[in-house]
N, C-alpha and C positions, 0 to 999 in steps of 0.2 A: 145420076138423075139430071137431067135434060131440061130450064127455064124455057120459058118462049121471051121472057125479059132477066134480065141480071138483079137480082134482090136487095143485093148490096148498093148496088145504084141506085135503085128506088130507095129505098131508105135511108140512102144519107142524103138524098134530097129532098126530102122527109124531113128528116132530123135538122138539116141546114134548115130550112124552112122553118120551123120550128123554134131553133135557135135566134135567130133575128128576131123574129116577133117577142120572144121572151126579151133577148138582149136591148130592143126596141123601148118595150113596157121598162124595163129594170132602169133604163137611164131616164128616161120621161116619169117616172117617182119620184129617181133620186133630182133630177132636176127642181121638180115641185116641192119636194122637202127642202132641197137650199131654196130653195126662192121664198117660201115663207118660213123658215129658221130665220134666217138675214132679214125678211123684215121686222117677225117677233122682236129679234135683237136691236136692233133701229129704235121700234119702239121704247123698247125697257131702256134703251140709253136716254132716248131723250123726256121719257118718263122724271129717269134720275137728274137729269140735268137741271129741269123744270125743280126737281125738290131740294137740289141743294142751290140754285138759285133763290131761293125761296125765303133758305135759313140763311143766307148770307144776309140776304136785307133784313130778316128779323135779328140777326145778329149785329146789325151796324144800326137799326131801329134803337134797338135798350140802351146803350150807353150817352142816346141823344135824351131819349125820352127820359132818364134818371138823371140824367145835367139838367135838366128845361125842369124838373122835379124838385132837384138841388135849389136852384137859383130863382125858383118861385118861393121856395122856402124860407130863404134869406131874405128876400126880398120885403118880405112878410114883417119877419121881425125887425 
């Protein structure tokens, strides 16, 4: 059987063709996925930061505020 074109030739540039555009899309996702994963993660860090920030001064808060408690107490009697 006799082509007037080679078939194998056409379809694997075809298929090339085809491939890039897929391989094109596949990295332009996964690009988009890291790009907002990293910044989700950015966020929740400095989310958590903010809240153990938070507790730290509530926690250096109480032991002022129960002295200034104490010593108004004494004071008293």
């Amino acid at each position: 059987m006799r082509f007037l074109f080679d078939p194998l030739q056409l379809g694997n540039l075809f298929y090339t063709h085809i491939a890039f555009i897929l391989f094109g899309l596949l990295m332009g996702g996964l690009l988009v996925y890291c790009f907002f994963s990293t910044r989700e993660k950015s966020l929740s860090y400095k989310n958590q930061i903010s809240l153990l920030e938070a507790q730290s001064l509530r926690a250096q808060m109480n032991p002022h505020f129960i002295f200034n408690v104490l010593n108004g107490l004494q004071s008293v009697h």
